[in-house]
C-alpha positions in Angstrom: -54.9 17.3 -33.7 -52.4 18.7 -31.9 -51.7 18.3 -28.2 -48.8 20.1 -25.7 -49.5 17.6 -22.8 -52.2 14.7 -23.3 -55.1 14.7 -20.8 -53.8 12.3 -18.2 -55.9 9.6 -16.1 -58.7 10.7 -14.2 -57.8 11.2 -10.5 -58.4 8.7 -8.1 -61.0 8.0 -6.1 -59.4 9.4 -3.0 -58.6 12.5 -4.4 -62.3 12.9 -5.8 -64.1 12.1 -2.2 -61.7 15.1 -1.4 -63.1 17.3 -3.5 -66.6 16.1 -2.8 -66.3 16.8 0.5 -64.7 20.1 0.3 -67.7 20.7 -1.5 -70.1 19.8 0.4 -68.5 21.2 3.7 -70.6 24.4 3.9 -74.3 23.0 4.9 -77.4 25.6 4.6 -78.8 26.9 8.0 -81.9 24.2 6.9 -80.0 21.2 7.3 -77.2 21.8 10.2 -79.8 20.0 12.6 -80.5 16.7 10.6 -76.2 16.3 9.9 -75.9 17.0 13.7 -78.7 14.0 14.7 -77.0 11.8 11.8 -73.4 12.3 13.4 -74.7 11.8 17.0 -77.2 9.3 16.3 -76.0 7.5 13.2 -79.7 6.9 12.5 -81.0 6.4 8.8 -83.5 9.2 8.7 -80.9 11.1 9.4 -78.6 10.4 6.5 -81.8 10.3 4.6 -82.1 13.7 5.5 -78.9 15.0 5.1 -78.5 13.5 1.4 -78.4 16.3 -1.5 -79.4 16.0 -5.1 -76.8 15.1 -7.4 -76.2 17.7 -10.4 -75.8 15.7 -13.7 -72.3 14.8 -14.0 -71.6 15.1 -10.5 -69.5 12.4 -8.6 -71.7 10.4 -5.4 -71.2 12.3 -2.0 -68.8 10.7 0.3 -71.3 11.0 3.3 -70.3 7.7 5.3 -68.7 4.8 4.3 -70.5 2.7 6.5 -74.2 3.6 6.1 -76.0 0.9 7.8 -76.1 -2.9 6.1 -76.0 -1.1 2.7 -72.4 -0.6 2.7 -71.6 -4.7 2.9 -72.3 -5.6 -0.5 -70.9 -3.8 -4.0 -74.2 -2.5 -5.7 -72.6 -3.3 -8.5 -70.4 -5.0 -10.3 -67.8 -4.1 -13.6 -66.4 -6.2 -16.5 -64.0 -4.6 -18.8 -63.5 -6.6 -22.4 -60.4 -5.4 -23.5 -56.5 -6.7 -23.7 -55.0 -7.1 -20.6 -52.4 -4.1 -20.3 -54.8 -1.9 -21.6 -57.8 -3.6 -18.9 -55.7 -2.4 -16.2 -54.9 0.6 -17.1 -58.9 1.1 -17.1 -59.2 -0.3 -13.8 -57.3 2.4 -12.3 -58.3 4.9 -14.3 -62.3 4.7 -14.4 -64.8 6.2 -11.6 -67.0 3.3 -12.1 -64.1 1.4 -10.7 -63.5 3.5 -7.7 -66.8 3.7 -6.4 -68.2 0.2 -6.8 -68.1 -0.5 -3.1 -69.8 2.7 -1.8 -73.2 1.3 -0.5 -75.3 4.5 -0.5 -75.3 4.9 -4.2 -78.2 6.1 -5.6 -80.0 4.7 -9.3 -79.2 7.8 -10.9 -75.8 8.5 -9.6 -74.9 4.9 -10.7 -76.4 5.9 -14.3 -74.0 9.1 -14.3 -71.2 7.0 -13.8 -72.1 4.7 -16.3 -72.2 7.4 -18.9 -69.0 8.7 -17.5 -67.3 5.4 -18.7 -66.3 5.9 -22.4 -65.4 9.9 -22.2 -63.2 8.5 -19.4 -62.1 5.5 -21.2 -61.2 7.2 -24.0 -58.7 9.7 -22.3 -56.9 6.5 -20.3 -56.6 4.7 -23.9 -55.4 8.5 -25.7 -52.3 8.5 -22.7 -51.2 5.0 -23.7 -51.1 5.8 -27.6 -54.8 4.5 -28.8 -56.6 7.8 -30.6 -59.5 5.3 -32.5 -60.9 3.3 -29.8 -64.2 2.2 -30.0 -65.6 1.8 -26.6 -69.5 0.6 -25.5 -70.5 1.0 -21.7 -73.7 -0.8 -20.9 -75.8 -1.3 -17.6 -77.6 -4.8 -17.1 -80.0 -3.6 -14.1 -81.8 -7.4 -14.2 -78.8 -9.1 -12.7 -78.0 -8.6 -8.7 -75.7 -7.6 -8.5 -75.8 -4.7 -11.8 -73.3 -5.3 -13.9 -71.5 -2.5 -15.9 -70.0 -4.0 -18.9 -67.1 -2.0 -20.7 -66.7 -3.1 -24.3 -63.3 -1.7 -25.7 -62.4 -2.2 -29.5 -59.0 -0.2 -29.0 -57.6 -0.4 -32.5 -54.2 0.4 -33.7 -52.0 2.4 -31.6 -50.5 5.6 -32.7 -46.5 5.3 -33.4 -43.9 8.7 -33.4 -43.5 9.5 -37.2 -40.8 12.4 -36.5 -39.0 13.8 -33.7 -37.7 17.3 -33.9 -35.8 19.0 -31.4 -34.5 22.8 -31.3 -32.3 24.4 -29.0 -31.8 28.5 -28.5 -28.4 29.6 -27.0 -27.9 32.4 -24.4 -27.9 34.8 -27.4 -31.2 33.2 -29.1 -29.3 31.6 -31.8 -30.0 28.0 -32.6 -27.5 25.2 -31.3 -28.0 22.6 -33.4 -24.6 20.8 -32.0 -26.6 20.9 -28.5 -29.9 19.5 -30.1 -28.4 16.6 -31.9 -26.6 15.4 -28.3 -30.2 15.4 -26.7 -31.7 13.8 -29.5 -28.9 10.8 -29.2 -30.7 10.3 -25.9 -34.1 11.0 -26.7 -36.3 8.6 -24.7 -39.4 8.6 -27.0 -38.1 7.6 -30.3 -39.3 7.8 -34.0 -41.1 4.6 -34.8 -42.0 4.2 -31.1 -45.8 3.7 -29.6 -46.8 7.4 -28.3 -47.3 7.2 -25.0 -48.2 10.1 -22.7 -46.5 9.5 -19.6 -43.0 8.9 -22.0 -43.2 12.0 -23.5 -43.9 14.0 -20.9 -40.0 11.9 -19.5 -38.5 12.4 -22.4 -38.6 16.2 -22.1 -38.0 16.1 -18.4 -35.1 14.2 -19.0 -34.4 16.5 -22.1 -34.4 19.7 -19.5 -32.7 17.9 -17.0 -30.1 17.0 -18.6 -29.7 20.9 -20.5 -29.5 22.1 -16.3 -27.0 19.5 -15.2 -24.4 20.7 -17.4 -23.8 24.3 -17.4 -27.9 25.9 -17.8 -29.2 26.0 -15.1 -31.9 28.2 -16.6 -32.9 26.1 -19.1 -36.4 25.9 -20.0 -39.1 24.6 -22.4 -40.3 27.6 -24.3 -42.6 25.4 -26.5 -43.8 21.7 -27.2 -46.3 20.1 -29.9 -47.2 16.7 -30.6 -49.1 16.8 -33.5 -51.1 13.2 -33.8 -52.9 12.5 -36.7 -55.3 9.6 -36.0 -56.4 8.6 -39.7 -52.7 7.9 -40.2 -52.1 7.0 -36.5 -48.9 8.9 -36.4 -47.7 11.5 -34.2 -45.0 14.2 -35.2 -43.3 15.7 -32.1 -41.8 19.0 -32.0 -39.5 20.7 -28.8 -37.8 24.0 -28.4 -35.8 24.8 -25.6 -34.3 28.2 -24.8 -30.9 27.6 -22.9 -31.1 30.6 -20.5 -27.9 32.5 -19.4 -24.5 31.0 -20.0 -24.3 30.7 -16.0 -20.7 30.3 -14.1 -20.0 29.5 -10.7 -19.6 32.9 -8.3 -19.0 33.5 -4.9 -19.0 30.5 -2.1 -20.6 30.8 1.1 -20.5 28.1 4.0 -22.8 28.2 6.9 -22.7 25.8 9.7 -18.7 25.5 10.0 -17.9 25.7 13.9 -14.9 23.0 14.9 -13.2 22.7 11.5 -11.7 25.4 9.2 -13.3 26.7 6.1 -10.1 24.7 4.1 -12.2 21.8 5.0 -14.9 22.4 2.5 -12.7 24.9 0.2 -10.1 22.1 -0.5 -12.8 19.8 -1.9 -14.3 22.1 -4.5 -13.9 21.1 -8.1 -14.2 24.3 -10.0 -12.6 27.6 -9.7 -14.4 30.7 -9.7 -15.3 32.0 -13.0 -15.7 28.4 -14.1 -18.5 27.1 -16.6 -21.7 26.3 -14.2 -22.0 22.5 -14.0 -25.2 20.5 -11.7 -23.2 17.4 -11.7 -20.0 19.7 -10.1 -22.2 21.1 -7.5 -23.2 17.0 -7.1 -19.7 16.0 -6.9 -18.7 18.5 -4.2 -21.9 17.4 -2.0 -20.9 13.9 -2.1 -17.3 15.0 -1.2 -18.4 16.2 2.3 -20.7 14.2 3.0 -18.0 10.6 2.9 -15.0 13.6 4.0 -15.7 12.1 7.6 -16.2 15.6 9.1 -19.7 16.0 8.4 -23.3 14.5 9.6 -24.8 16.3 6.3 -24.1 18.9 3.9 -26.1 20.4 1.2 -25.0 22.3 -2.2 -27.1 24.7 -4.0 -26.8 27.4 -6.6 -30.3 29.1 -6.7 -30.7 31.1 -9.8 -33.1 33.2 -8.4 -29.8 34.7 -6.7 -28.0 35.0 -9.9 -26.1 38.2 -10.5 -25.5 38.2 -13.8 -24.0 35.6 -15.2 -22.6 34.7 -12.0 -24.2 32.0 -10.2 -23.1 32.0 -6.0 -22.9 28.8 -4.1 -24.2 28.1 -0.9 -23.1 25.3 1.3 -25.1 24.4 4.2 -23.1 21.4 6.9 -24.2 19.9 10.1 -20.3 19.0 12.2 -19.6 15.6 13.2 -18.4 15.4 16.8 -14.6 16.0 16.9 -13.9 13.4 19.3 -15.6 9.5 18.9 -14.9 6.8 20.8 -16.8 3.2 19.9 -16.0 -0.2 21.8 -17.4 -3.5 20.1 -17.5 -7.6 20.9 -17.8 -10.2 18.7 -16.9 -13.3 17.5 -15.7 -15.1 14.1 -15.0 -18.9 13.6 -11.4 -17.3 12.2 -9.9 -15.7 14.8 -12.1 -16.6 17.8 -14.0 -13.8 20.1 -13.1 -10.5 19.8 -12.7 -7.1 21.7 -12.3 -4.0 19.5 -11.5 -0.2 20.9 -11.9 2.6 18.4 -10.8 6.1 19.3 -11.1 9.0 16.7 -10.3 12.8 16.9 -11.1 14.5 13.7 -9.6 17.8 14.3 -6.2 16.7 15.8 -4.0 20.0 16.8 -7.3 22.1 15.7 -6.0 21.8 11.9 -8.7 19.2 10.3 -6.0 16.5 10.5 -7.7 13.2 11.5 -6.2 10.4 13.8 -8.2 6.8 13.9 -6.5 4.1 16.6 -7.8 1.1 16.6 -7.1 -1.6 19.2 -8.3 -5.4 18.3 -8.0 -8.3 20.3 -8.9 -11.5 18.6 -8.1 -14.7 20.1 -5.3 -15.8 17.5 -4.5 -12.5 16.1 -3.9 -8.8 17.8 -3.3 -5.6 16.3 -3.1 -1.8 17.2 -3.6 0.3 14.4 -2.8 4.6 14.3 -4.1 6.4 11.0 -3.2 9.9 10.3 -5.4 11.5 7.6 -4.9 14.5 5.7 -7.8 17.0 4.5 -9.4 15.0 1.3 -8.2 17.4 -1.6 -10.0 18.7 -4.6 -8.9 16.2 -6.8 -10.8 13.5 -4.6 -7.3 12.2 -2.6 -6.8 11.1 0.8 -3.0 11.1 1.8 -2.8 9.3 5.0 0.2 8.0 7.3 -0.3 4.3 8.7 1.4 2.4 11.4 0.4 -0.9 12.6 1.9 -3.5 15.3 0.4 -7.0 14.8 0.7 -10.3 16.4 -0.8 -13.5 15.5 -0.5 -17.4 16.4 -2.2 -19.3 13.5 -1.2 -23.4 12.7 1.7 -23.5 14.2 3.5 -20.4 13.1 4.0 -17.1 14.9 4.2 -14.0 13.7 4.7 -10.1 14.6 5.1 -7.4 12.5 5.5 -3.4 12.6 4.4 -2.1 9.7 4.6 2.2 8.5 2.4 2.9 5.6 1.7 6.3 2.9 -1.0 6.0 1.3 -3.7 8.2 -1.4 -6.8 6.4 -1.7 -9.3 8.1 -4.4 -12.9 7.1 -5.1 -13.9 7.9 -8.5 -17.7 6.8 -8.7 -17.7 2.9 -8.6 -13.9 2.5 -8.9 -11.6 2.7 -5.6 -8.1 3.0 -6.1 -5.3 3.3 -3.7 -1.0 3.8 -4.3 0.7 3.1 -1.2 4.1 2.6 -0.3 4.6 0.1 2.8 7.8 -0.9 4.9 7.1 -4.3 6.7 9.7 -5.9 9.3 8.4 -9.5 10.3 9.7 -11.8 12.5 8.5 -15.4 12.5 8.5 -18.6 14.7 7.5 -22.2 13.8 6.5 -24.1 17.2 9.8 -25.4 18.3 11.9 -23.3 16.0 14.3 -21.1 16.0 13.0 -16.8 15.2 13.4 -15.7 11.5 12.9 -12.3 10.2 12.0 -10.5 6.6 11.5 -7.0 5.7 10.8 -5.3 3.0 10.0 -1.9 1.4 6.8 -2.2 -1.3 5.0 -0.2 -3.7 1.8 -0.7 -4.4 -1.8 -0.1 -5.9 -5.0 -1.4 -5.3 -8.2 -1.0 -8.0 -11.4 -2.0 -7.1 -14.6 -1.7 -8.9 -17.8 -1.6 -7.0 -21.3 -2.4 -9.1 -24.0 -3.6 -6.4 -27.4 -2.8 -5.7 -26.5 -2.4 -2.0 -23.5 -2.1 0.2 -24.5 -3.6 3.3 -27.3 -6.1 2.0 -26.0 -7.2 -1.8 -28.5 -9.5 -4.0 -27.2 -8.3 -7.2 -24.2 -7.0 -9.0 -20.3 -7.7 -8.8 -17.3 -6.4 -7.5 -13.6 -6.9 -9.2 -10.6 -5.5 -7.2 -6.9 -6.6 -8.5 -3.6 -5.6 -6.4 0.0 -5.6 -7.5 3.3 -4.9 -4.9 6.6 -5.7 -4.9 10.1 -5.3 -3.7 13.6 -5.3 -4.4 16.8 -6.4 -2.7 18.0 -2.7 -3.9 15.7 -1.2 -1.8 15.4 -2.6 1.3 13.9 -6.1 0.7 15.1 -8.7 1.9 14.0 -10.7 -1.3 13.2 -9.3 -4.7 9.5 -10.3 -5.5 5.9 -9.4 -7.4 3.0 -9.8 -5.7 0.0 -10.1 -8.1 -4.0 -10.9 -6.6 -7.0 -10.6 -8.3 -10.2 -11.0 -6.5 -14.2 -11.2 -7.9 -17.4 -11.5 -6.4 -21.1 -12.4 -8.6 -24.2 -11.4 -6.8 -27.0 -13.3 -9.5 -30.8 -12.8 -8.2 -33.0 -15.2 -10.1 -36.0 -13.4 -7.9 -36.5 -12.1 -4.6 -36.7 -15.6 -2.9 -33.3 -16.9 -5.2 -30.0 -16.0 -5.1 -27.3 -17.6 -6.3 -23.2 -16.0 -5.1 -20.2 -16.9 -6.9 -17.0 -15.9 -5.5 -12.9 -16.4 -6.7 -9.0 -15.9 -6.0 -6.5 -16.1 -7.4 -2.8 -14.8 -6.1 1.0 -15.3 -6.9 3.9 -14.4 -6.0 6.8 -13.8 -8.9 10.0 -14.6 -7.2 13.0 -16.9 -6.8 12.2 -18.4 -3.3 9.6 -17.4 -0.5 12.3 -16.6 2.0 12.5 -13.5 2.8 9.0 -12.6 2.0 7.3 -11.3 5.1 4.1 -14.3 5.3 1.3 -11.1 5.2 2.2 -11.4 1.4 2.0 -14.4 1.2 -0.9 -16.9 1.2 -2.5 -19.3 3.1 -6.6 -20.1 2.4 -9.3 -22.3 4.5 -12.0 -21.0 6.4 -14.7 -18.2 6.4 -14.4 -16.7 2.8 -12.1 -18.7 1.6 -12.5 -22.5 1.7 -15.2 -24.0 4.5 -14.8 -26.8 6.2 -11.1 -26.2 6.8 -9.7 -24.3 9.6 -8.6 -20.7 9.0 -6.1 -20.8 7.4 -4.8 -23.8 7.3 -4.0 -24.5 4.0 -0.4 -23.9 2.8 3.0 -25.0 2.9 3.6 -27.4 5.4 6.9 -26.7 6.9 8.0 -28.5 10.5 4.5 -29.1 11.7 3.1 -25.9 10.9 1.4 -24.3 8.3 2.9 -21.3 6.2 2.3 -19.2 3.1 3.1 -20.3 -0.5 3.4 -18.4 -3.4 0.4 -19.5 -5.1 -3.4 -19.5 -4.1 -6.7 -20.4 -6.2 -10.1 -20.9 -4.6 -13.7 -20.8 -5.9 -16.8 -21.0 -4.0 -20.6 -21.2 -5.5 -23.2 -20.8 -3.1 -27.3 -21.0 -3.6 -29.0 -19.4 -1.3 -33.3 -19.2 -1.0 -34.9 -16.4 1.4 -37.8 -18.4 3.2 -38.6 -15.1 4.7 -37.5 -11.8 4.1 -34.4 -11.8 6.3 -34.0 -15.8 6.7 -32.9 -17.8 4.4 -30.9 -21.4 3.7 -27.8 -21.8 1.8 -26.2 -24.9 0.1 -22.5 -24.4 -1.0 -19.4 -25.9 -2.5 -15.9 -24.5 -2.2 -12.2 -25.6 -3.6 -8.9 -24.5 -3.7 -6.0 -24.3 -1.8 -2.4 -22.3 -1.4 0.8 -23.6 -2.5 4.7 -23.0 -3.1 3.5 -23.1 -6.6 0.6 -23.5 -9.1 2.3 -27.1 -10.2 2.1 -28.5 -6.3 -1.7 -27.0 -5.8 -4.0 -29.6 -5.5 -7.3 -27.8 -4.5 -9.4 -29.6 -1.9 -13.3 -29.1 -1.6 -15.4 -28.2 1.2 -19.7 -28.3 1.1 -21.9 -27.3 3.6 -25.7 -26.1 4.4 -25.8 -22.8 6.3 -28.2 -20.2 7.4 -28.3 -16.5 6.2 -30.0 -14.0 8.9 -30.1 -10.3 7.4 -29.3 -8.3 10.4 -29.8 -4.7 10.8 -25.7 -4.5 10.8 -25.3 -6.8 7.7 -25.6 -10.6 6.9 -24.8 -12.8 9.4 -23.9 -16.5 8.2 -24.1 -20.2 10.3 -22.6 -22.9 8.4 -21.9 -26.5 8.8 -19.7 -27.0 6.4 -17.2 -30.2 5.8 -13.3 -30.7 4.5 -13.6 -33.8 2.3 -9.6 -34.2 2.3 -9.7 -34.0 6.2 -12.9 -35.7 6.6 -13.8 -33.4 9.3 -17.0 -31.1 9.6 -16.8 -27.6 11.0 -19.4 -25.1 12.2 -18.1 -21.7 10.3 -19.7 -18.5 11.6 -19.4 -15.1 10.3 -20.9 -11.4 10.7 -20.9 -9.1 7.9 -19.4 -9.5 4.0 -15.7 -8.2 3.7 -15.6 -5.9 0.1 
């Protein structure tokens, strides 16, 4: 027999009493007294009076749930024999299901239902594949409750035998090229179980994937699935007519107000003229929206406005303020409390250029920050000039650096990557000591790959970002050196009250001798995402009392962590590792704890009591947030 689209579930009960009582919401002049006495009065000769006969095949009237001491008890009840997938299915798709609780059923609507039951069942068990079910309803009026019984025999489901699909260009000619890629991703495949609701997805997606590249037109002109139930095999036949072979046209903006039209223009990744692509129109949408300027932007090409061939674009923005300024508190078992003063302008000299200053004040560390953005260009770029003053005070050694920065920082999907060039001039101080300094000029990149479920709230997926810098004597350096570091993160959720976070590091620096390295490239580990139980920090090269970096670092960290709620839950971990002159002097120590995970509307915020088994000493580590 063959069938375009395969009669789908019955509708649900609420949908039905809908209906019903659209109906049923014109009363005759006869009867508008006895439904005003049963809604003022709620008596029961009044709902006696109101009540209709039922046509034959007729759903029950939704008069009033709660119809005196009837409505308490089911009138009936319902057993379905049949295998479990296939008995729920039932369950949500039978009328006798939905209206075993209404308590002013009448005999004979309760009969009607019951001989409802196997036309119904039959079209649930045709939408998951069955075609030769044998199905028995029965009523047993001698128990009290009735009971309906549902006897279902469902037999041998009905697999795809073939799968053809055809494809008509703009000029009506077959692309069989075209047909064969959306075959390779055909969803309902030969030898499968045919189901309804997949084959009614696998053209969608078939479609959708046809308007996301370069047709927006597309459409199905015509689809058969021939099932034959002797042989219990379906043959499935789809022809698609691609529509025009659309290109992008004209671009209008609306909305623009502080910012120049460059702005949006510079981001567009097509030229006019260019083969119309969904995933392009995607692309440019996303671009605005994480460009900075914008609250929200839309992208559409509405065929209806076609002219021609020529598809025009309209972008629709809503402008972010042009000036922001954010103050913050808070506090970190690292650095100590913390006072934080952001000022932005995103349209700096009325040319789009953005400036972020940021001003921290931690208790061992300060900073101010200045960030000069360029307009993100079409190739997905940001070019940005960076200057940075820092001081910090940290076991024993003292540190202040100025820092000038270029930068192009590119996000490509799940992959960041950024090329920088940095100049660093460092001067350090060991308690006591005399002042040192270091400078050098670096190259460098950054990749980072990004696979999580969430950004702010991660329970599964990883993240893998390696970095390699360096400088020369020949170039301004002070020493000539590699820097290599390579950092992962495991999110592994066993279930949604289980989660289990592994986490590594490993860094080192290629070079003769650390002097002349500027110590923010090289390493020092111990505290809050690094090794607990030891202050920040703190592990290193012990030089004259204080602690400085080496040119080695390897940590590991395994934490369990089980939600007792949904945004509490209690961690047990183990970290190890430690930073050294060298991998052949690194002797990792280990630090364990029990903690407590809060998710907070701002992000996860961890309390840990954690210990240092080569110091002996036990530490309460706190931290706000999970550095990416």
């Amino acid at each position: 027999m063959p069938i375009d689209s395969l009669q789908q579930p019955p509708i649900d009960s609420a949908s039905r009493r809908a209906c019903i009582a659209r109906r049923g919401a014109v009363a005759r002049p006869g009867r508008v007294l006895p439904c005003l006495l049963m809604l003022l009065l709620g008596l029961p000769w009044a709902a006696r009076a109101a009540a209709q006969p039922v046509r034959a095949g007729s759903a029950p009237q939704a008069s009033a749930k709660a119809v005196g001491p009837a409505a308490a008890a089911p009138r009936y009840t319902v057993r379905i024999d049949a295998p479990a997938p296939l008995r729920e299915a039932l369950q949500r798709g039978l009328d006798i299901e939905h209206w075993r609780d209404f308590g002013s059923l009448h005999e004979q609507q309760l009969r009607e239902l019951v001989d409802a039951v196997p036309r119904q069942a039959r079209s649930v068990l045709e939408a998951l594949g069955y075609f030769s079910p044998r199905v028995q309803a029965e009523l047993d009026a001698s128990r009290h409750p009735q009971l309906v019984l549902l006897k279902v025999s469902p037999g041998e489901p009905t697999h795809v035998a073939s799968v053809q699909l055809v494809v008509r260009g703009p000029d009506g000619r077959e692309m069989p090229g075209l047909a064969a890629e959306l075959l390779r991703h055909w969803g309902l495949r030969a030898g499968g179980v045919f189901v309804s609701a997949q084959w009614q997805a696998a053209k969608g997606d078939a479609l959708l994937r046809l308007n996301t590249r370069r047709y927006a037109g597309a459409r199905i002109a015509a689809s058969q699935a021939l099932v034959d139930p002797a042989t219990r095999q379906a043959r499935l036949t789809v022809r698609f007519d691609t529509g025009p072979d659309y290109r992008f046209g004209a671009m209008s903006i609306h909305g623009l107000h502080r910012y120049p039209a460059s702005v949006v223009r510079s981001l567009v990744p097509w030229s006019p003229g260019d083969a119309y692509s969904q995933a392009q129109l995607l692309q440019l949408q996303a671009r605005l929206q994480n460009s900075g300027y914008f609250a929200n932007a839309t992208v559409a090409a509405p065929v209806a406005q076609a002219r021609g061939d020529a598809l025009p674009v309209t972008v629709d923005v809503v402008e972010q303020r042009a000036q922001q300024i954010a103050v913050g508190i808070g506090y970190s078992s690292n650095t100590g409390a913390r006072t934080q003063f952001d000022y932005a302008d995103l349209n700096l000299f009325g040319r789009a250029l953005r400036l972020d200053t940021k001003l921290r004040l931690d208790t061992l560390q300060q900073s101010l920050d200045a960030t000069l953005r360029l307009p993100r260009r079409a190739d997905g770029g940001d070019y940005s000039i960076d200057a940075q003053v820092q001081h910090s005070d940290i076991q024993g050694l003292t540190t202040r650096s100025q820092t000038l920065g270029l930068q192009r920082h590119r996000i490509d999907g799940a992959v960041e990557s950024v090329e920088s060039l940095q100049f660093i001039n460092e001067q350090q101080q060991i308690s006591g000591g005399g002042v040192s300094s270091s400078m050098a000029l670096m190259p460098g990149y950054t990749w980072t790959r990004r696979r999580l479920d969430s950004a702010l709230d991660p329970r599964r997926g990883n993240l893998l970002s390696v970095e390699i810098a360096g400088g020369a004597r020949a170039l301004l350096s002070d020493q000539d050196f590699v820097r290599l570091y390579l950092h992962g993160l495991q999110y592994v959720e066993f279930d949604r009250r289980n989660q289990l976070l592994l986490r590594g590091e490993l860094g080192d620096v290629l070079s003769r001798s650390a002097d002349g390295i500027p110590q923010q490239e090289l390493f020092r580990a111990g505290g809050v995402g690094s090794v607990r139980g030891y202050a920040y920090q703190s592990l290193g090269v012990v030089q004259d009392g204080a602690v400085v970096g080496g040119r080695a670092l390897l940590t590991a960290s395994i934490e369990g962590v089980h939600w007792v709620a949904p945004r509490w839950g209690a961690a047990v971990f183990v970290d190890a590792g430690n930073a050294a002159d060298g991998f052949r002097t690194l002797h990792p120590v280990v630090g364990y704890g029990v903690g407590v995970r809060w998710r907070s509307p701002a992000g996860l915020i961890s309390v840990d009591i954690a210990h240092g088994r080569a110091t002996g000493a036990t530490r309460l580590e706190f931290n706000a947030g999970i550095s990416f």
